[in-house]
PDB file of N, CA, C and O in Angstrom:
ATOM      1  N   UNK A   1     -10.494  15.666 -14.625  1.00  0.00           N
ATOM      2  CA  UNK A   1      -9.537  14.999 -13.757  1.00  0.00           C
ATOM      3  C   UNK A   1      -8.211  14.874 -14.499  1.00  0.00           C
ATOM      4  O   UNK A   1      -8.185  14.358 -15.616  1.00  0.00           O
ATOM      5  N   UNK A   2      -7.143  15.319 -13.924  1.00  0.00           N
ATOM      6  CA  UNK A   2      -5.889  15.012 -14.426  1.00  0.00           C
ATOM      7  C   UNK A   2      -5.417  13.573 -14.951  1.00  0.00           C
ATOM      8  O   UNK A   2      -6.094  12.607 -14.598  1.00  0.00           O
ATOM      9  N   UNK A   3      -4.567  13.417 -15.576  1.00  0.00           N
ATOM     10  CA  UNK A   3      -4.773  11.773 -16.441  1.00  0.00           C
ATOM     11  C   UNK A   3      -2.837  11.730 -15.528  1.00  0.00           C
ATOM     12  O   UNK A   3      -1.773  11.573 -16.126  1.00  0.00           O
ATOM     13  N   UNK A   4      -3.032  11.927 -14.022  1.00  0.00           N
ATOM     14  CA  UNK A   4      -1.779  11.717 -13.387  1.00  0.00           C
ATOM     15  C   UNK A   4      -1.811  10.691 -12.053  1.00  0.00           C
ATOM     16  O   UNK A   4      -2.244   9.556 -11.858  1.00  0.00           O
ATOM     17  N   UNK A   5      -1.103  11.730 -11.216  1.00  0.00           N
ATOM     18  CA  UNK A   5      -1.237  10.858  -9.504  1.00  0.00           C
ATOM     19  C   UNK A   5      -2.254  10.929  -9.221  1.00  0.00           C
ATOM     20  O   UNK A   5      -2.667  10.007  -8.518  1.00  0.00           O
ATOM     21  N   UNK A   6      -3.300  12.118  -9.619  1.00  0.00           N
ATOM     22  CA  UNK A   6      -4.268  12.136  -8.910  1.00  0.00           C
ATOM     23  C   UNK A   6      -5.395  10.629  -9.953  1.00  0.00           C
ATOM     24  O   UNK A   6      -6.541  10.303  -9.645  1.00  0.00           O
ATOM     25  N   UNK A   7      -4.910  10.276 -10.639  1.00  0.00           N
ATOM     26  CA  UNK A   7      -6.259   9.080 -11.137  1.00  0.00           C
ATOM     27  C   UNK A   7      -5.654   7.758 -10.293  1.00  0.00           C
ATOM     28  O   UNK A   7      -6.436   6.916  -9.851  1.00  0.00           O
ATOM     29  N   UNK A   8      -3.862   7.612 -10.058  1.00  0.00           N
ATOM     30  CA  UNK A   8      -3.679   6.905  -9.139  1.00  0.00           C
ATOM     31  C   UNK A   8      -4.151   6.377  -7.701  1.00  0.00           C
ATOM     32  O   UNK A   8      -4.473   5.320  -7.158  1.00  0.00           O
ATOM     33  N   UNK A   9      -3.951   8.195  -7.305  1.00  0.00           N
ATOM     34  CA  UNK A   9      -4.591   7.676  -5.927  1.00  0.00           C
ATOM     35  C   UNK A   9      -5.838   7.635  -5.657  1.00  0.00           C
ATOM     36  O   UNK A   9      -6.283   7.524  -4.514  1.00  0.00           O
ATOM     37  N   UNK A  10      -6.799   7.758  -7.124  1.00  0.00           N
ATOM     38  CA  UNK A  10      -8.248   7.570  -6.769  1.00  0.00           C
ATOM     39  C   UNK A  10      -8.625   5.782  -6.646  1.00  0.00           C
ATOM     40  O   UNK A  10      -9.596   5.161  -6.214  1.00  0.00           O
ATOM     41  N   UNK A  11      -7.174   5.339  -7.334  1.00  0.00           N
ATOM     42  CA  UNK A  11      -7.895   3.696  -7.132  1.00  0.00           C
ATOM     43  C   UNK A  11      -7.853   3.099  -8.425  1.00  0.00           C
ATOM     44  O   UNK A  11      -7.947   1.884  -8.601  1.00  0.00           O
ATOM     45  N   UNK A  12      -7.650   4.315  -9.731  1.00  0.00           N
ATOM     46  CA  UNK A  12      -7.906   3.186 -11.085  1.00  0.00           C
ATOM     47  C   UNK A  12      -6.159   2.786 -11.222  1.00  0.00           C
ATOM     48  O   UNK A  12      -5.216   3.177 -10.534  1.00  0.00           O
ATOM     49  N   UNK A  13      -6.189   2.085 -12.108  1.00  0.00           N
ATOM     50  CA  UNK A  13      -4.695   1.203 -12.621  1.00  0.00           C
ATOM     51  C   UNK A  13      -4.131   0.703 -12.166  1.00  0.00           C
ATOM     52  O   UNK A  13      -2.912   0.548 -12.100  1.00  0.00           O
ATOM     53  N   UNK A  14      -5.662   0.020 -11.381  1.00  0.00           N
ATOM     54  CA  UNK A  14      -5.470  -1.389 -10.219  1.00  0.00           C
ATOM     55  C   UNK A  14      -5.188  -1.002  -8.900  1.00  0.00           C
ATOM     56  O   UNK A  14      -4.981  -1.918  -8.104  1.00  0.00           O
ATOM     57  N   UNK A  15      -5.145  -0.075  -8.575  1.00  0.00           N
ATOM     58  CA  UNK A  15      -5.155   0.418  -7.021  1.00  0.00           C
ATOM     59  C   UNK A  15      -5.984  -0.290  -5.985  1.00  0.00           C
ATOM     60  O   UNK A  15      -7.019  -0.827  -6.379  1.00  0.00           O
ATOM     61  N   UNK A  16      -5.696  -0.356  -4.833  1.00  0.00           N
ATOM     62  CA  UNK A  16      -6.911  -0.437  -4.339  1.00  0.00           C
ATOM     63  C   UNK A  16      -6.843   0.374  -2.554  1.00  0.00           C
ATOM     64  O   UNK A  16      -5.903   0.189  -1.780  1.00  0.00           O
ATOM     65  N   UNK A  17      -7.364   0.744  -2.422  1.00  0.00           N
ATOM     66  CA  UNK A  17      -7.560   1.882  -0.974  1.00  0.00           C
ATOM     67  C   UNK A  17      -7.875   0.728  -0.037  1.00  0.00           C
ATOM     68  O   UNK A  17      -8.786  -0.084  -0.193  1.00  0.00           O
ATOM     69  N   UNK A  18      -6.904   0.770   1.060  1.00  0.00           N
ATOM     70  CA  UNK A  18      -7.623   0.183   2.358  1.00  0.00           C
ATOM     71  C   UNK A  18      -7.047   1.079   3.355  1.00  0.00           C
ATOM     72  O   UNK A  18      -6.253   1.971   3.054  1.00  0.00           O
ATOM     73  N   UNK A  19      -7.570   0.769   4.905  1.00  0.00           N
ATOM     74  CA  UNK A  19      -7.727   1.551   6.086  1.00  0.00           C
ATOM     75  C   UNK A  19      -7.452  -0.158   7.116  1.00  0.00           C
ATOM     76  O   UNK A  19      -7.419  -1.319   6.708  1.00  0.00           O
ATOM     77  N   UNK A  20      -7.330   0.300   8.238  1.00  0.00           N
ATOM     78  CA  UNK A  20      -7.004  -0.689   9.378  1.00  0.00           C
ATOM     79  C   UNK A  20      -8.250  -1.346   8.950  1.00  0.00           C
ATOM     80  O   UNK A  20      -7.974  -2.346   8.288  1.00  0.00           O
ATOM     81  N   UNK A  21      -9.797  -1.120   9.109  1.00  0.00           N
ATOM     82  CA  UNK A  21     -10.791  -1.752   9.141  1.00  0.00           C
ATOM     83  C   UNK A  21     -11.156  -2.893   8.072  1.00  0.00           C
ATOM     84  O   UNK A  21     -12.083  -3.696   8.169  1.00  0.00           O
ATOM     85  N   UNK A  22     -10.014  -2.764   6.802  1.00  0.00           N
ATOM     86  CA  UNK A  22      -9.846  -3.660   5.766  1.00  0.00           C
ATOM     87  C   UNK A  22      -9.063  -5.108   6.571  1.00  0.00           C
ATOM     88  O   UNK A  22      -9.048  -6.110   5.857  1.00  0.00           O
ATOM     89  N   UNK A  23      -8.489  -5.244   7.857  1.00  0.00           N
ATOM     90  CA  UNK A  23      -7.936  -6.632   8.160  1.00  0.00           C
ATOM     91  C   UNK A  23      -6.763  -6.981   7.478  1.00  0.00           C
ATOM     92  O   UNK A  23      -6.091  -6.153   6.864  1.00  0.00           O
ATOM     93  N   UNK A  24      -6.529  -7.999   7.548  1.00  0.00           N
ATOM     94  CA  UNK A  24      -5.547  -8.011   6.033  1.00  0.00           C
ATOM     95  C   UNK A  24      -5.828  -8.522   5.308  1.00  0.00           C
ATOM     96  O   UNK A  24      -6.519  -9.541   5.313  1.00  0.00           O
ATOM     97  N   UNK A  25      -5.378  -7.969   4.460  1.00  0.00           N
ATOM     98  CA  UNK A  25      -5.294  -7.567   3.011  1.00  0.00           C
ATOM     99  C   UNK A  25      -4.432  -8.609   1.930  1.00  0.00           C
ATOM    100  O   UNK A  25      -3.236  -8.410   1.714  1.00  0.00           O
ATOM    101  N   UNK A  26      -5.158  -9.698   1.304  1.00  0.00           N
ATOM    102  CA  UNK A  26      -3.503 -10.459   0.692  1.00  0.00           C
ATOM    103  C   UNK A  26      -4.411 -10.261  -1.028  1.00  0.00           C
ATOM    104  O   UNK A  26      -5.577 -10.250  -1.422  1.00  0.00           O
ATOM    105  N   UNK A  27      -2.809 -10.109  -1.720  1.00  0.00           N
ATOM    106  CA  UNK A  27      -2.840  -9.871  -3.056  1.00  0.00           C
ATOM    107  C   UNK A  27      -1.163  -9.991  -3.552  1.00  0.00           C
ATOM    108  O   UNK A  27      -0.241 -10.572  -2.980  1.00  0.00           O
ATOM    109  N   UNK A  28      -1.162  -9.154  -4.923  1.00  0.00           N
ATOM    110  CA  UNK A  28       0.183  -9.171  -5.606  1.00  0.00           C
ATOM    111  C   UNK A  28       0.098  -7.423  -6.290  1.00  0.00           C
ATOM    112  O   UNK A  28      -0.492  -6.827  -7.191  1.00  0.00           O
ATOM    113  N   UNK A  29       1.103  -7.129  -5.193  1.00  0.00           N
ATOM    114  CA  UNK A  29       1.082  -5.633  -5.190  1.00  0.00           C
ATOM    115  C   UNK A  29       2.656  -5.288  -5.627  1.00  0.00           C
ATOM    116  O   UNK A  29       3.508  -6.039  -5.153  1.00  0.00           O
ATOM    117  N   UNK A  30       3.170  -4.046  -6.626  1.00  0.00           N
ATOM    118  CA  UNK A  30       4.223  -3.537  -6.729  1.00  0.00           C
ATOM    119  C   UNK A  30       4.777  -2.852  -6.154  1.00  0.00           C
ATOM    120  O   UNK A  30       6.006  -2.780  -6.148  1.00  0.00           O
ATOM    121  N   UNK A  31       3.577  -1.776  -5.156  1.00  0.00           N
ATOM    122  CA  UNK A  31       4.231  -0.150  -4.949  1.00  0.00           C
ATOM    123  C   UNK A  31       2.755  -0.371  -3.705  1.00  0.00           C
ATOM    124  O   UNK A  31       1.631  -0.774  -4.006  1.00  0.00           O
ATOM    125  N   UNK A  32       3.136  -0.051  -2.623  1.00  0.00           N
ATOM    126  CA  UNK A  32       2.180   0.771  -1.841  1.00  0.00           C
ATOM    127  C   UNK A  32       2.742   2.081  -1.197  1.00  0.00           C
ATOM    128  O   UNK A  32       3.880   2.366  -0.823  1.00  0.00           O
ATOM    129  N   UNK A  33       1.477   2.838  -1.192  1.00  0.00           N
ATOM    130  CA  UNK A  33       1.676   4.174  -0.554  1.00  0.00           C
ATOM    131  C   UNK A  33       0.395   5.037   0.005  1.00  0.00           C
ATOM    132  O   UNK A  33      -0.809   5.161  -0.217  1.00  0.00           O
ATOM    133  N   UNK A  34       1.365   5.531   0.829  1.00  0.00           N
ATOM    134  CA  UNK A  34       0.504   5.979   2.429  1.00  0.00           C
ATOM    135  C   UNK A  34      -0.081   7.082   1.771  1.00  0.00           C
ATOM    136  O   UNK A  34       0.636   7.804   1.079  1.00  0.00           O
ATOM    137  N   UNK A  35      -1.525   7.356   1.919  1.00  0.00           N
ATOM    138  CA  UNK A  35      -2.509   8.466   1.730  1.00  0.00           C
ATOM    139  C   UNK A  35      -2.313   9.187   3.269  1.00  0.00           C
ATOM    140  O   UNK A  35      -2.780  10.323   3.188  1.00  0.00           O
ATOM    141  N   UNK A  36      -2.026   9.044   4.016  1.00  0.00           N
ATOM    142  CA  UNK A  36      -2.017   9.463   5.432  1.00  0.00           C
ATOM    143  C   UNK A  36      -0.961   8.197   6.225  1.00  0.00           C
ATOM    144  O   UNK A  36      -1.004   6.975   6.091  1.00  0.00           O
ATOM    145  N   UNK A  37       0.046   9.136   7.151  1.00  0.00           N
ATOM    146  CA  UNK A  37       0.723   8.277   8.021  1.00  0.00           C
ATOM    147  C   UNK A  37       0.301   7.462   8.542  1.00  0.00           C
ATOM    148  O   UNK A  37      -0.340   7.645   9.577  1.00  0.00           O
ATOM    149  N   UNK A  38       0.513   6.191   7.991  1.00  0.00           N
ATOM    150  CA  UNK A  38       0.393   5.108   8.096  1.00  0.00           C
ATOM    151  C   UNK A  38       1.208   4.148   9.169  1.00  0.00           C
ATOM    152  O   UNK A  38       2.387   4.490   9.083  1.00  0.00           O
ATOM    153  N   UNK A  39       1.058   2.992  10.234  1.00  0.00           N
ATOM    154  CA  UNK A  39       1.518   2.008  11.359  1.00  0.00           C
ATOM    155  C   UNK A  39       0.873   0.634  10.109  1.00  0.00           C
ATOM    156  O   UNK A  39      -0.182   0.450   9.501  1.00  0.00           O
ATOM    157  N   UNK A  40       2.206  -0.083  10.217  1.00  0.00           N
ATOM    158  CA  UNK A  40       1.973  -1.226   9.834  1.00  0.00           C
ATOM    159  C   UNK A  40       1.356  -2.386  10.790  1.00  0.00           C
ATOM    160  O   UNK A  40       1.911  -2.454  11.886  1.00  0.00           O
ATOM    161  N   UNK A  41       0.586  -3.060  10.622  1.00  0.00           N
ATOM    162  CA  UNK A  41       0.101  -4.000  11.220  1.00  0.00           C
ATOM    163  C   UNK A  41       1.361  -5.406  10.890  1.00  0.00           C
ATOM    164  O   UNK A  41       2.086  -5.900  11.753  1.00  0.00           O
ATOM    165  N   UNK A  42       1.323  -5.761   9.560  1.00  0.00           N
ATOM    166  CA  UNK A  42       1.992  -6.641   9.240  1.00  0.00           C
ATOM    167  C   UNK A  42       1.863  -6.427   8.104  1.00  0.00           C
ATOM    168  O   UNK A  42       1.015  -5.667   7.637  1.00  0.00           O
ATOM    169  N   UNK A  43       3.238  -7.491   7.044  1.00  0.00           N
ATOM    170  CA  UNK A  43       3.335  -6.953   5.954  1.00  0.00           C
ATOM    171  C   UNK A  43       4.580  -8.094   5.211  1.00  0.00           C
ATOM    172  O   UNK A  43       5.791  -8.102   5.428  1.00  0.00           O
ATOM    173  N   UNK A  44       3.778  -8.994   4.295  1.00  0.00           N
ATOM    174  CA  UNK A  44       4.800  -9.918   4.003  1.00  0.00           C
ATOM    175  C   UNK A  44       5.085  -9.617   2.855  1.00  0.00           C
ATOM    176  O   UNK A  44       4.113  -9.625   2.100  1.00  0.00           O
ATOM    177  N   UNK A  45       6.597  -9.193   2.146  1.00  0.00           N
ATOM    178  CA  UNK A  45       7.486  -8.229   1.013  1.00  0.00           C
ATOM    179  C   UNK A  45       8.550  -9.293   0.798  1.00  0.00           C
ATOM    180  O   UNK A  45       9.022 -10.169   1.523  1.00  0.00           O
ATOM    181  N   UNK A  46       8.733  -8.959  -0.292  1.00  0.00           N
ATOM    182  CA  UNK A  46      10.606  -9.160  -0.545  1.00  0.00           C
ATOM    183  C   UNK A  46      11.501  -8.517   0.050  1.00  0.00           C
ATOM    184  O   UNK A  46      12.667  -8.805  -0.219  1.00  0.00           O
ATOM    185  N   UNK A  47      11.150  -7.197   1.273  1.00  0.00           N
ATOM    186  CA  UNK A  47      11.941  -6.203   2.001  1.00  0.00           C
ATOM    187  C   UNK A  47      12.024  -6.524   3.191  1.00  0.00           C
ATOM    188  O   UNK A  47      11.044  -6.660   3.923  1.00  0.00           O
ATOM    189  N   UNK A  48      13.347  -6.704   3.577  1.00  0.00           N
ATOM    190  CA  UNK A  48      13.766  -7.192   5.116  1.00  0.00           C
ATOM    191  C   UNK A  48      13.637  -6.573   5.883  1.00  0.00           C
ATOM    192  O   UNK A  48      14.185  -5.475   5.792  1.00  0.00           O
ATOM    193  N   UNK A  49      12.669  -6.952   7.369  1.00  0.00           N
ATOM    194  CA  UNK A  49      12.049  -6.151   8.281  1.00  0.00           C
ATOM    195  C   UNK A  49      11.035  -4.672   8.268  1.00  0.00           C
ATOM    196  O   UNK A  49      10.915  -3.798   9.127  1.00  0.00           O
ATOM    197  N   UNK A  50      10.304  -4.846   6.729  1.00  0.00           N
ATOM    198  CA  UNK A  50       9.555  -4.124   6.729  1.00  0.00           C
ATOM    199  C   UNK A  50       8.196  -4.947   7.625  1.00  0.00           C
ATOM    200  O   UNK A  50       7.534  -5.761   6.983  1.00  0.00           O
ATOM    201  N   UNK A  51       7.926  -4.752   8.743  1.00  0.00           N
ATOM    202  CA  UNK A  51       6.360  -5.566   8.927  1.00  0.00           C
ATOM    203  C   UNK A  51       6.001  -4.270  10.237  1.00  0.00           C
ATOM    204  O   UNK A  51       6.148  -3.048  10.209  1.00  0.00           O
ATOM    205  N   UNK A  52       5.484  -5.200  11.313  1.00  0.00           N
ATOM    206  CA  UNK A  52       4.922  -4.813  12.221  1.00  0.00           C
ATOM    207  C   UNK A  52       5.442  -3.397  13.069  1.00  0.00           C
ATOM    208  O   UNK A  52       6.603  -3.251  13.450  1.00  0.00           O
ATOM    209  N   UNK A  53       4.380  -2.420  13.276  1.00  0.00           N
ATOM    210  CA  UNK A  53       5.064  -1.118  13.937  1.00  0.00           C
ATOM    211  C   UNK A  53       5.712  -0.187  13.342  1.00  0.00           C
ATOM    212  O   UNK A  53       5.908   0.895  13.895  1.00  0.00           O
ATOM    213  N   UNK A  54       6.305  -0.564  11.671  1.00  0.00           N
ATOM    214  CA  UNK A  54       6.614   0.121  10.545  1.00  0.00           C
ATOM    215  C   UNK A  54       5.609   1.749  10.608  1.00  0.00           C
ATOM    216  O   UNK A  54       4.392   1.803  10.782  1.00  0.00           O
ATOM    217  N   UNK A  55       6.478   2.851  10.424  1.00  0.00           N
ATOM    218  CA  UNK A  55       4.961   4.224   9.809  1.00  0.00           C
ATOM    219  C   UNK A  55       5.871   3.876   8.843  1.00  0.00           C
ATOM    220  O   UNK A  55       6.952   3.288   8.802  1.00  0.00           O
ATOM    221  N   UNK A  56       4.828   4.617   7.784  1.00  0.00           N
ATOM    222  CA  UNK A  56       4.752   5.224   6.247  1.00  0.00           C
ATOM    223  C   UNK A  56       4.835   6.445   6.832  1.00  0.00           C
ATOM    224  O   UNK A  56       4.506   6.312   8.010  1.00  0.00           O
ATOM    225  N   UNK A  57       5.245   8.090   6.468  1.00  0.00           N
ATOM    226  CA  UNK A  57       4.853   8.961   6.234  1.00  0.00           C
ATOM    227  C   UNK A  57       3.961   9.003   5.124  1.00  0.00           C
ATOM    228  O   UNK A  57       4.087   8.333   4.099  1.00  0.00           O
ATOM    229  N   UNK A  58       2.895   9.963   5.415  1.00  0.00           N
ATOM    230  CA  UNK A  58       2.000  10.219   4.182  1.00  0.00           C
ATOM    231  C   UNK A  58       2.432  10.748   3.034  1.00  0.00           C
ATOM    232  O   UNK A  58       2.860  11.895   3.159  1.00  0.00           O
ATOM    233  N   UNK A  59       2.463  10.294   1.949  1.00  0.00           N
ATOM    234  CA  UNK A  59       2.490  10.471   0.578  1.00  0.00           C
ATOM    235  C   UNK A  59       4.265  10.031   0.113  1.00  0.00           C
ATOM    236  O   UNK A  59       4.900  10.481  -0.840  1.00  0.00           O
ATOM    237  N   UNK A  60       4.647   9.189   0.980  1.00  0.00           N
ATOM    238  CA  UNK A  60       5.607   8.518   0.803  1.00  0.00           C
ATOM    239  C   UNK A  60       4.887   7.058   0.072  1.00  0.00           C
ATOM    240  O   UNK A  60       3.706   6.759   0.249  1.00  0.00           O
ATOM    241  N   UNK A  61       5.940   6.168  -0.848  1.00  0.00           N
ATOM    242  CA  UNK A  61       5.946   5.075  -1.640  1.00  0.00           C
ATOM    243  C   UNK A  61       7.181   3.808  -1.181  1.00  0.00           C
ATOM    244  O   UNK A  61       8.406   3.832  -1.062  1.00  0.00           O
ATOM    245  N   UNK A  62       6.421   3.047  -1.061  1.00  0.00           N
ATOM    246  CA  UNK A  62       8.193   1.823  -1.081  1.00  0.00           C
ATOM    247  C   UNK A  62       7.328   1.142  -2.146  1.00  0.00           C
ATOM    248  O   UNK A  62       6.100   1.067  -2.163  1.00  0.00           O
ATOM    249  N   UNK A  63       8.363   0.575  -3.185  1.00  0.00           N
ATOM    250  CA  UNK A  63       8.457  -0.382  -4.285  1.00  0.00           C
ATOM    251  C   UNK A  63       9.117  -1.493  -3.539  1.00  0.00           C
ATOM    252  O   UNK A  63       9.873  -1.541  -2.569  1.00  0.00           O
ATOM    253  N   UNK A  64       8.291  -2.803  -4.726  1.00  0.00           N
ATOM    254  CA  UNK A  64       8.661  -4.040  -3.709  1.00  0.00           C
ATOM    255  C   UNK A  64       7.586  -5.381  -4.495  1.00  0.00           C
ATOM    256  O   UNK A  64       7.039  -5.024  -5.539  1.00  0.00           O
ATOM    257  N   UNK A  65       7.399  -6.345  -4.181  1.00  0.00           N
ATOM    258  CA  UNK A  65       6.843  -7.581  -4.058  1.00  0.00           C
ATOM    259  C   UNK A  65       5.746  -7.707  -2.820  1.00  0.00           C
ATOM    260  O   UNK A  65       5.931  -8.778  -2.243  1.00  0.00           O
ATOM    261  N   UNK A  66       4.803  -7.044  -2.309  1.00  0.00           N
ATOM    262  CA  UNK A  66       3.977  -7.630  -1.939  1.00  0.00           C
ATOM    263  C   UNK A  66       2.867  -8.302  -1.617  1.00  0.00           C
ATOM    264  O   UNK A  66       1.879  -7.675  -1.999  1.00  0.00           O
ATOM    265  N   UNK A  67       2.555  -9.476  -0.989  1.00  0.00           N
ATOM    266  CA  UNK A  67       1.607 -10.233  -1.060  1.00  0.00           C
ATOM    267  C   UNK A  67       0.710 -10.682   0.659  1.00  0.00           C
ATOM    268  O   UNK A  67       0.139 -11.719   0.998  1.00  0.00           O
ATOM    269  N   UNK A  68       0.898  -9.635   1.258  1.00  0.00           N
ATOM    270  CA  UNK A  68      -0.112  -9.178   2.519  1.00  0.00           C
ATOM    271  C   UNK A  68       0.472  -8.372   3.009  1.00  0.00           C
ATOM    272  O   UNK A  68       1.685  -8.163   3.008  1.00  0.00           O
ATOM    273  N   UNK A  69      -1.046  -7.388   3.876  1.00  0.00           N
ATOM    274  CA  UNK A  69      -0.456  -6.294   4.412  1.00  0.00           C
ATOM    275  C   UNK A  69      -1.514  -6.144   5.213  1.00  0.00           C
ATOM    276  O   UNK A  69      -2.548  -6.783   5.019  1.00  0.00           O
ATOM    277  N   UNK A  70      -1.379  -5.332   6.147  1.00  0.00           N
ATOM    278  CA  UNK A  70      -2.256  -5.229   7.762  1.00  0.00           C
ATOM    279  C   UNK A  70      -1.875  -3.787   7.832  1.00  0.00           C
ATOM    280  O   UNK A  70      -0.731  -3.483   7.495  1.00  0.00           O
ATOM    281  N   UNK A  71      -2.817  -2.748   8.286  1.00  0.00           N
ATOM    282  CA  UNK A  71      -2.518  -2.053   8.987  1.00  0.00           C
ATOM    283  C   UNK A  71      -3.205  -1.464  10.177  1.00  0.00           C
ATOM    284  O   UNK A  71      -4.429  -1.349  10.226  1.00  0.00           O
ATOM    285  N   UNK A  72      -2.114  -0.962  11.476  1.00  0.00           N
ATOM    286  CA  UNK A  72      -3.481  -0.274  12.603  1.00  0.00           C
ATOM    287  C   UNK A  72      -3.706   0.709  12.425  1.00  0.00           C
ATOM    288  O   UNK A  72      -4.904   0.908  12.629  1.00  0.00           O
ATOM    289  N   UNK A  73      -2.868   2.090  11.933  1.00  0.00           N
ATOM    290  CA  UNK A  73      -3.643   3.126  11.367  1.00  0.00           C
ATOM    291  C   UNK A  73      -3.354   3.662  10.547  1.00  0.00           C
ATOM    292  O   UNK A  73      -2.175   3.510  10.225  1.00  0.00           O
ATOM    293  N   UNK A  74      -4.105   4.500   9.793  1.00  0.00           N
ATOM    294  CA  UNK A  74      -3.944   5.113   8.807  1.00  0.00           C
ATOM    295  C   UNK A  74      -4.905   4.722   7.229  1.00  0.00           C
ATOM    296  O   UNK A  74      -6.108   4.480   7.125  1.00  0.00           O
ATOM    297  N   UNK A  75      -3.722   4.789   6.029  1.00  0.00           N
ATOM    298  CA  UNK A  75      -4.344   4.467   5.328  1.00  0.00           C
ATOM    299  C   UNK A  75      -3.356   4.153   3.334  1.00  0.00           C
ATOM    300  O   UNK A  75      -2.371   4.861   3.130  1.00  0.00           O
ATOM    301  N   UNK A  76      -3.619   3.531   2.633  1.00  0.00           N
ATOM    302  CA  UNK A  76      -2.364   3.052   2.379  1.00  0.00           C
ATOM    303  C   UNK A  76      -3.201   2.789   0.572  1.00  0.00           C
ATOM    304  O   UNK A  76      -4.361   2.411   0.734  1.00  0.00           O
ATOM    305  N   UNK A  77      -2.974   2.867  -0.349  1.00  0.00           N
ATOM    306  CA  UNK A  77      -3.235   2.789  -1.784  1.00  0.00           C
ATOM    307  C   UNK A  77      -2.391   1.594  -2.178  1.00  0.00           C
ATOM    308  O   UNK A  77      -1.175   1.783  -2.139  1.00  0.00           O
ATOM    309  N   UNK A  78      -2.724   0.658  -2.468  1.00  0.00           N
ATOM    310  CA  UNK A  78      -1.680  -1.017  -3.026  1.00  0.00           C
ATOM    311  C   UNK A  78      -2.307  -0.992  -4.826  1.00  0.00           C
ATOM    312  O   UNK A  78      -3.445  -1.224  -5.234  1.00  0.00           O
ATOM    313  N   UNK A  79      -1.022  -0.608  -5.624  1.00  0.00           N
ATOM    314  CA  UNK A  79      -0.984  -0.782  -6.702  1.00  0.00           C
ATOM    315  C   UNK A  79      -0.225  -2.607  -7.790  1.00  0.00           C
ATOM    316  O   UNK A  79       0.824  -3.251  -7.746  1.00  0.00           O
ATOM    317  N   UNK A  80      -1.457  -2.699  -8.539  1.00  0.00           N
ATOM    318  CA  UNK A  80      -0.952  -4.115  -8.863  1.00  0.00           C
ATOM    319  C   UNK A  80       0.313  -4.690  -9.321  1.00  0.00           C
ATOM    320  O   UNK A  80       0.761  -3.844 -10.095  1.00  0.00           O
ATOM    321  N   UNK A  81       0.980  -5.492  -9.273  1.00  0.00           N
ATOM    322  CA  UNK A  81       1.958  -5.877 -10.272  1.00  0.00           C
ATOM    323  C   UNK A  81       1.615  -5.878 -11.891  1.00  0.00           C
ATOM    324  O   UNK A  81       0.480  -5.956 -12.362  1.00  0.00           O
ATOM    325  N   UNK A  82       2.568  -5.798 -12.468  1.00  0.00           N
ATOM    326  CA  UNK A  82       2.351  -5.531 -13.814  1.00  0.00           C
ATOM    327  C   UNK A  82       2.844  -6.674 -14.570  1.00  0.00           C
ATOM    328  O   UNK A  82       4.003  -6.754 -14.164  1.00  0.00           O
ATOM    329  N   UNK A  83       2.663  -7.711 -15.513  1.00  0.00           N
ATOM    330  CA  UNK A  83       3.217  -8.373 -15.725  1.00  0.00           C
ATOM    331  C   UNK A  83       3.228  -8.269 -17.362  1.00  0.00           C
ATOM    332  O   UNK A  83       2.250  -7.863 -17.990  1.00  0.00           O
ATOM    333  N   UNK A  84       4.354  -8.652 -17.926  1.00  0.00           N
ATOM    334  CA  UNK A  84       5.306  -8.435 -19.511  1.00  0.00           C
ATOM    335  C   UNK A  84       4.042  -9.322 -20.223  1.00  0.00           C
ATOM    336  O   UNK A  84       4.063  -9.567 -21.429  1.00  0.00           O
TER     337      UNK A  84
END
């Protein structure tokens, strides 16, 4: 296995994979990104009017502060905050 994106988007270095059927989702996330075009359910960020009805294109990233996220479809990789 490559020691790159691909160990990212398997889930290690705190990743974690969810799908609509995950509900929401609350944590302390840096970076999420869409494995597949993604519809936001909801989505509470430090980013103004990112929430509800939002797509991701797939294999697109937004950096950010968040601490819940919903989605109706698709599917979305939430990487942890990192702290000093």
């Amino acid at each position: 296995m490559n020691v790159g994106s691909n160990r990212q988007l398997a889930g290690e270095y705190g990743g974690r994979y969810i799908t609509a059927s995950n509900g929401t989702v609350t944590g302390n996330w840096m970076e999420i990104h869409a494995v597949s075009t993604t519809i936001l359910g909801s989505c509470t960020s430090n980013i103004t009017d990112l929430g509800g009805g939002v797509t991701i294109q797939a294999g697109d990233s937004i950096n950010g502060v968040f601490t819940s996220i919903s989605i109706s479809s698709g599917s979305l990789v939430l990487y942890n905050r990192k702290y000093a």
